[in-house]
N, C-alpha and C positions, 0 to 999 in steps of 0.2 A: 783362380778366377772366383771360385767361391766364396774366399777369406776376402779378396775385395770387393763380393755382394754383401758379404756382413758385414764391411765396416761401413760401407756406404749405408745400408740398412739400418745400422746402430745411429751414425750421424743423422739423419735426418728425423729417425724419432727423437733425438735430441733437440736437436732445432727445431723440431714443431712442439714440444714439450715446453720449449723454454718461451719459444711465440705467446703459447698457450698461459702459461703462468701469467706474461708482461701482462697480456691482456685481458686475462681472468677477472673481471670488475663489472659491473652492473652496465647491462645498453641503456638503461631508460633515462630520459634525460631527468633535468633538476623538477621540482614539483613547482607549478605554475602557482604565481602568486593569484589569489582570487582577491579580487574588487566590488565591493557589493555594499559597501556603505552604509556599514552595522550600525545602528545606533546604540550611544551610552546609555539613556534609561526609554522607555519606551512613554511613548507622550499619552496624557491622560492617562497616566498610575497611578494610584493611592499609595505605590511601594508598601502595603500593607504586610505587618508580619505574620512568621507560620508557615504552614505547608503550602509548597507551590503547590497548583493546580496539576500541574506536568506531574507532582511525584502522588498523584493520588490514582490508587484501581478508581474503576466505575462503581465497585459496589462499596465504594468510602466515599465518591462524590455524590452520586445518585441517592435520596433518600425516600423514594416508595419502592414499597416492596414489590408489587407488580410491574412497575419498568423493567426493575433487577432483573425479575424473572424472564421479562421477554427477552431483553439481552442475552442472557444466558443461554435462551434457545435459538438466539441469533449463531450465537458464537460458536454455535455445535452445529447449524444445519443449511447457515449461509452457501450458495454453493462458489461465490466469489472467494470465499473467503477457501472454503475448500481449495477451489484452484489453486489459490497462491501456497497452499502448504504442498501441494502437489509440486508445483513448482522448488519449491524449498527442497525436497527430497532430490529430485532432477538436478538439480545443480549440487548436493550435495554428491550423489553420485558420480558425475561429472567433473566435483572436483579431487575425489579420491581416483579416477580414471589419471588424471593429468599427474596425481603426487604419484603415483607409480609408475608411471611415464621416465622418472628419476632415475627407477632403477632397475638393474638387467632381467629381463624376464626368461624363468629357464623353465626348458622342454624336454617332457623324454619321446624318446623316439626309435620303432624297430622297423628296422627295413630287412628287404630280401631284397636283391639282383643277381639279375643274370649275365655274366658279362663274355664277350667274345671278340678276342682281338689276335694279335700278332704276338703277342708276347704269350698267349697260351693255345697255341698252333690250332687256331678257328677252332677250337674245342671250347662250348662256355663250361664255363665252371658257375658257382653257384657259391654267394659271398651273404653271411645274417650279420647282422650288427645290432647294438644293443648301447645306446647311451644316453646321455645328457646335453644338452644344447642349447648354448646363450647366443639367440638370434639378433642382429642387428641392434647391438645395445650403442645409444650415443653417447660420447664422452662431450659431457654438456660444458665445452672451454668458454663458451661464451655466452653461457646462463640464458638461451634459447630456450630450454625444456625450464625453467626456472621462471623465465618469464613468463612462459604459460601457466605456470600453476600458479602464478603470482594473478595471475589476469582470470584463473578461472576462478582460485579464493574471493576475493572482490567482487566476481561477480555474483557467489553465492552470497557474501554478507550484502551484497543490495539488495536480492532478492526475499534475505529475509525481514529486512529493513520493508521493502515494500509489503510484505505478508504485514508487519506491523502497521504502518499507515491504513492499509486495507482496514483490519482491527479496529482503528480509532475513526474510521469514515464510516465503517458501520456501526457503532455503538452513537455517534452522534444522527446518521442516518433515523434509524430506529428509535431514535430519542425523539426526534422530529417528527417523525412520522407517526408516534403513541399520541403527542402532543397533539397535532393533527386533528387524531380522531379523537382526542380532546373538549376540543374546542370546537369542531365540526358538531359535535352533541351537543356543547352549550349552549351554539347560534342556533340549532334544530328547537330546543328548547325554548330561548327567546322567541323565534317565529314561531311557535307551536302558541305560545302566550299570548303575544299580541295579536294570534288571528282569534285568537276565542275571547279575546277582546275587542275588538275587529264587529265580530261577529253580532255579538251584542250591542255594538253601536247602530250596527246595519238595523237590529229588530228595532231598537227605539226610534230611530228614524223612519221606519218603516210603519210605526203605530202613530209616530205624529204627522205623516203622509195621509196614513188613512182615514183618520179624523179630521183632514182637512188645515191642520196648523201648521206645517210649511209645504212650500215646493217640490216637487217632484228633484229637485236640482239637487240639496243634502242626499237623499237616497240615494239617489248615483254615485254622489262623493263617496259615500261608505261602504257604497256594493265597490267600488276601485280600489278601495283600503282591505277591504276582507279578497279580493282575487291577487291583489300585491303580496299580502300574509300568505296565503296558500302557497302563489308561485315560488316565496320564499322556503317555506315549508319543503317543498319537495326538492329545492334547489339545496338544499343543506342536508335531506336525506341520501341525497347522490352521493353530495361530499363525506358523507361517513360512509358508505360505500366504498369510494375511490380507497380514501384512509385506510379502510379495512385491507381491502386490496394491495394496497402500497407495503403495509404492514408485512403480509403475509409473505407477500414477495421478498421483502428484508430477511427474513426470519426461514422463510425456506419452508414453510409449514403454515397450518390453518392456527392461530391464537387463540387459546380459549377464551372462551367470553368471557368468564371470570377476570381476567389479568386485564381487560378494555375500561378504562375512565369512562364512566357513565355521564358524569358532567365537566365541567373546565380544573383544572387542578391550578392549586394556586401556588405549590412551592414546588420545585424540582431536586432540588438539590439541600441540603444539611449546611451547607458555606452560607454568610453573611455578608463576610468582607472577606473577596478574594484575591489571594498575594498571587502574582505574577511571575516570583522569582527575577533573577537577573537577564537583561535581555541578551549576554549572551550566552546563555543557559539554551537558547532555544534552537541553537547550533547543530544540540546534541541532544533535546529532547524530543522533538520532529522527526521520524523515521523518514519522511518522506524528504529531507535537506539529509539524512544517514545515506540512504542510497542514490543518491546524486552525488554527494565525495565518494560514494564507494565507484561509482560508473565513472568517474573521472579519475580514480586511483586504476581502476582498470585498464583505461587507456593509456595510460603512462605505462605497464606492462607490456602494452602490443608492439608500444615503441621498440622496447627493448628486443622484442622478438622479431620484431622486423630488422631491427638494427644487424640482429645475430646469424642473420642469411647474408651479408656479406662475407662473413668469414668462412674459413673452409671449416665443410662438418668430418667429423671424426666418429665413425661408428667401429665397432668389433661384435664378430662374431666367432664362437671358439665352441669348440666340442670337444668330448672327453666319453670312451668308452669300449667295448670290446669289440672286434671282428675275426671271424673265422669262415674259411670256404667250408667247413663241416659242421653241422650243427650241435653237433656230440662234441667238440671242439670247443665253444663258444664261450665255455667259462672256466678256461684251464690256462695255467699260465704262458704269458708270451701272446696272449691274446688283447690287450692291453694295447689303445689307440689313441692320440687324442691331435688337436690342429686349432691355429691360432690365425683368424684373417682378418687385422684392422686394414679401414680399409679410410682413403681421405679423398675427400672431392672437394675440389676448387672451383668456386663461378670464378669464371674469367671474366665473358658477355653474356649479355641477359638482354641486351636491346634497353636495359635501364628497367626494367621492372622490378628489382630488388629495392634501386633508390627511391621509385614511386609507390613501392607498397608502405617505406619511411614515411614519406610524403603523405599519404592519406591517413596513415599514424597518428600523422603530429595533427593532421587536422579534424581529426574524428577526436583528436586531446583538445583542442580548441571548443567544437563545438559544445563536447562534456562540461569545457569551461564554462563556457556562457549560458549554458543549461541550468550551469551549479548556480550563479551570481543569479540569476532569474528566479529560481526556488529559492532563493533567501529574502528577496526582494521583496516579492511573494508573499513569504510568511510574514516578512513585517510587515506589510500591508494589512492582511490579512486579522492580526492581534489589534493593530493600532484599529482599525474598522473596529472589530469588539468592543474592543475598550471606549470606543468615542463613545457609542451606541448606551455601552453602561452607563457612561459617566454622567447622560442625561436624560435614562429611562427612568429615573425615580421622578424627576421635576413634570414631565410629561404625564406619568401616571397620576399624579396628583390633579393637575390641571383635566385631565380626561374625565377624574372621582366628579371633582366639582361640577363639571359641564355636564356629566349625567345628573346630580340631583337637580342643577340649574332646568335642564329641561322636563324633568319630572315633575317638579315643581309646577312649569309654567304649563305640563301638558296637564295638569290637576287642576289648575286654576282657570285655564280657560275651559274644560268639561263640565265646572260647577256656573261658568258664567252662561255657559250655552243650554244646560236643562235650567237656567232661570229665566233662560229668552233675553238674554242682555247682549249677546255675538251670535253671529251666526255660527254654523258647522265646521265653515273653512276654514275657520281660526281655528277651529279644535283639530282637524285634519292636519294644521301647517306643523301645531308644537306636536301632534303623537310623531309624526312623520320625522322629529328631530331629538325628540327622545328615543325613538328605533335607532334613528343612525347614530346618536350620542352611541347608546351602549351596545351596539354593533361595533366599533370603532373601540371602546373601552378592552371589549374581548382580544379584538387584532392585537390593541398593544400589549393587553398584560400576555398573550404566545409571541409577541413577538420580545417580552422583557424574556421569558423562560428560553425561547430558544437562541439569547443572546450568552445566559449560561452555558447551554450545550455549546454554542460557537466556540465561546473563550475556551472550554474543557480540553475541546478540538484543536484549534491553532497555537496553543500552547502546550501539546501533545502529548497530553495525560491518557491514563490507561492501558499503557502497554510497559510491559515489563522491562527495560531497557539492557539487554546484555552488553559485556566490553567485547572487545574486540578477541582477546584471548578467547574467553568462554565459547564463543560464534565459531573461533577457529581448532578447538578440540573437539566442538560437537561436528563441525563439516568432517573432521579428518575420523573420527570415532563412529560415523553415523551406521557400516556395516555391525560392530559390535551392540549397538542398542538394538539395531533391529532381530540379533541373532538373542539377545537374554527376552 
C-alpha cells in the first residue's frame, strides 16, 4: 500500500510539474495601445538650434545669481518636495519587500515539548529540538509573486517620476513667485512716484484756488488723483507682502532680503532663442507623462496577478534539524531530523470573485489608459499655450514701449498747456490717468514675457536629472545597501 502511495505521490507531482511548465508564461495581457494624437512638430516653433530647454539644470537656464540661490534653498527645505522623497524611500522599501517575496525565507527555531500519549504509557516525556525552517515558501508557476514585484517596481519608478515633476513645479513655482515680488516693487515704486506727483499737482492747484484763478472744481480733481496714488500705494505694499509670503512658503524658510529684487528684473534667463527639441522628445522629458506610463505599466501587472489566483497555488514548507527527548543527547549522532510539506490548493468556487478581481484589473488598466492619453494631451496643450504666448510677446511689447512714451508725451504736453491757462485740469487728469495705466500695463506684460520663460522651462520639462529605467531599477533594488555605507 505504501509503494502505491509513492507512486501515486510521484505521478501527480509529475503532472502538476508538467501543468506548471505548459503554463509558466506571463498573466498580463498585451500593452494597450495609447491614442493621444502626438503631434509632428509643435505649432508656433522657431525649430531653433542647440540645447533643448528640457536638457538644461536650472542653474544653466536661470541667469541671476539670487533666483539660483533661492531655488537652491527651495530644493533643500520645500516640505512637498520633502514628502515626495519620503515617498520615494517608502516605495523603494516596499519594493525590496515584494522582490524577496521571490524567495524562500528561512527560520531558526528551538522548541521544548511535553508530550503524553499512548505510545509512551501516559508518562510525558520531554522532546528539545533545534533547526532550520523554510515556512510557506510559493512555487511562483504562475508569475503571481512576479507580478507583484512587477506592479510594485513601477510603482516606485512613478513615484520617483513624480518626486521629479514635484522638482520642476517648484523651481518654476518659486521663479514666479521672486518675479512677483518683482514686480509688486516696481508697481510700489511707480505708485510711490506718481503720488508725489500727484501731490504736487494738488499744491499748485491749491495756490491757484487760493489766489482766486480757478474753481474750487480742479482742487478736488487732484485731491482724487493724489487719494487714487495713495490707495495704490498701499495696495502694491500688500502685494509685496503676499509675494513675500508666497515666497517663503515655496522655499520652506524666511528669504533673506539680500536675494529679494528690489525693482522689476528685466531678463531671467541667459537663452535668446529657445530650441524646443522634438515634440516627441516630450514623451520622455516630462516626469509627470514618466509616471502615468509608469501607473499604467502597473496595472498591466495587477492583471497578471489576478490572473494568477485562478491557478492552483503551490507553497512548500521543509525543515531540517536535530531532536532528542534528552538534552545532553541533542547534538550526538542519530539525532538528525528533517520533513518535506508542499502543499497545493485548488479554487474550485469562489461565487466568481477571482473573475471579478480580473475584471476590475482590466478596468483600473483602462482608466490608467485614459489618464495616460489625458497627460499627453495636456502637455501639448500646455507647450503649444507657451509657445503662442512667445511667439507674439515681443510685437506686443514693442507696441506697449511706444504707447507709454505716446502717453507721456501727451501727459507732458497737456501739463505745459494747463500752467499756461490754455486747458483746463481735466485734460491734464485724463492723459496722467493714461500714462499710469500705459506703464502699469507695460510692467504686467514685460512679467508676464519673463514668466512665459519659466512656463516653456516647465512644460517642456527641463531641470530634472532624467534617469533610465535600469539606473531607477538598481537604485530601488540597492536602496538597503546605500542606506547602510
Amino acid at each position: 500500500m505504501q509503494n502505491i502511495w509513492s507512486i501515486t505521490g510521484r505521478s501527480l507531482a509529475v503532472s502538476t510539474l508538467a501543468i506548471a511548465l505548459a503554463a509558466c508564461q506571463s498573466m498580463r495581457g498585451p500593452e494597450p495601445a495609447v491614442k493621444a494624437d502626438i503631434p509632428a512638430n509643435y505649432a508656433s516653433s522657431n525649430q531653433a538650434q542647440g540645447k533643448s530647454i528640457a536638457e538644461q539644470g536650472y542653474k544653466d537656464f536661470f541667469s541671476d545669481a539670487r533666483l539660483i540661490q533661492v531655488i537652491d534653498l527651495a530644493l533643500n527645505n520645500n516640505r512637498d518636495l520633502r514628502t515626495a522623497v519620503l515617498n520615494i524611500e517608502k516605495a523603494q522599501a516596499q519594493y525590496r519587500i515584494t522582490e524577496n517575496n521571490r524567495l524562500p525565507t528561512l527560520n531558526g527555531s528551538t522548541t521544548f515539548n511535553r508530550v503524553q500519549s499512548a505510545d509512551t504509557g501516559y508518562n510525558p516525556i520531554s522532546v528539545y529540538s533545534v533547526g532550520l525552517a523554510v515556512t510557506s515558501y510559493e512555487l511562483d508557476f504562475w508569475g503571481r509573486v512576479k507580478s507583484l514585484k512587477d506592479a510594485a517596481l513601477d510603482n516606485y519608478l512613478a513615484l520617483q517620476s513624480t518626486k521629479d515633476a514635484t522638482q520642476i513645479s517648484l523651481i518654476s513655482s518659486v521663479s514666479e513667485a521672486w518675479l512677483n515680488y518683482s514686480y509688486a516693487s516696481a508697481n510700489l515704486k511707480l505708485a510711490e512716484d506718481t503720488l508725489k506727483t500727484q501731490l504736487e499737482a494738488y499744491q499748485l492747484n491749491k495756490k491757484r484756488f487760493d489766489v482766486g484763478i480757478d474753481s474750487e472744481v480742479p482742487l478736488r480733481q487732484a485731491e482724487i488723483s493724489v487719494e487714487t496714488a495713495r490707495a495704490d500705494v498701499g495696495n502694491y505694499k500688500t502685494q509685496m507682502m503676499q509675494a513675500s509670503n508666497a515666497l517663503n512658503l515655496l522655499v520652506g524658510q524666511s528669504v533673506p532680503k539680500q536675494l529679494l529684487p528690489s525693482t522689476n528684473i528685466k531678463q531671467v534667463t541667459k537663452e535668446n532663442v529657445f530650441s524646443t527639441g522634438l515634440s516627441s522628445d516630450l514623451l520622455t522629458n516630462r516626469p509627470d507623462l514618466q509616471q502615468a506610463a509608469y501607473s499604467l505599466s502597473a496595472m498591466g501587472a495587477n492583471i497578471g496577478a489576478a490572473k494568477a489566483q485562478l491557478y492552483p497555488n503551490i507553497s512548500l514548507t521543509s525543515s531540517a534539524g536535530l531532536a532528542s527527548t534528552d538534552l545532553s543527547d541533542l547534538f550526538k549522532s542519530g539525532s538528525f531530523i528533517w520533513s518535506v510539506a508542499p502543499s497545493l490548493n485548488i479554487p474550485i468556487f469562489d461565487w466568481g470573485t477571482r473573475k471579478a478581481n480580473i475584471k476590475i484589473a482590466k478596468i483600473n488598466q483602462e482608466i490608467a489608459l485614459a489618464s495616460y492619453e489625458k497627460s499627453i494631451q495636456t502637455a501639448f496643450r500646455e507647450v503649444s499655450d507657451a509657445l503662442a504666448t512667445k511667439q507674439n510677446i515681443g510685437e506686443r511689447l514693442q507696441a506697449q514701449n511706444n504707447l507709454v512714451n505716446a502717453t507721456n508725451r501727451t501727459y507732458a504736453l497737456s501739463n505745459a498747456r494747463y500752467r499756461a491757462g490754455i486747458d483746463g485740469y481735466l485734460t491734464v487728469l485724463s492723459a496722467q490717468k493714461d500714462a499710469y495705466n500705459a506703464q502699469k500695463s507695460l510692467l504686467a506684460l514685460e512679467q508676464s514675457a519673463l514668466n512665459n520663460q519659466v512656463e516653456l522651462y516647465k512644460t517642456l520639462g527641463g531641470g530634472v536629472k532624467m534617469y533610465t529605467t535600469d539606473q531607477l531599477v538598481h537604485q530601488a533594488a540597492s536602496a538597503d545597501i546605500q542606506k547602510s555605507q
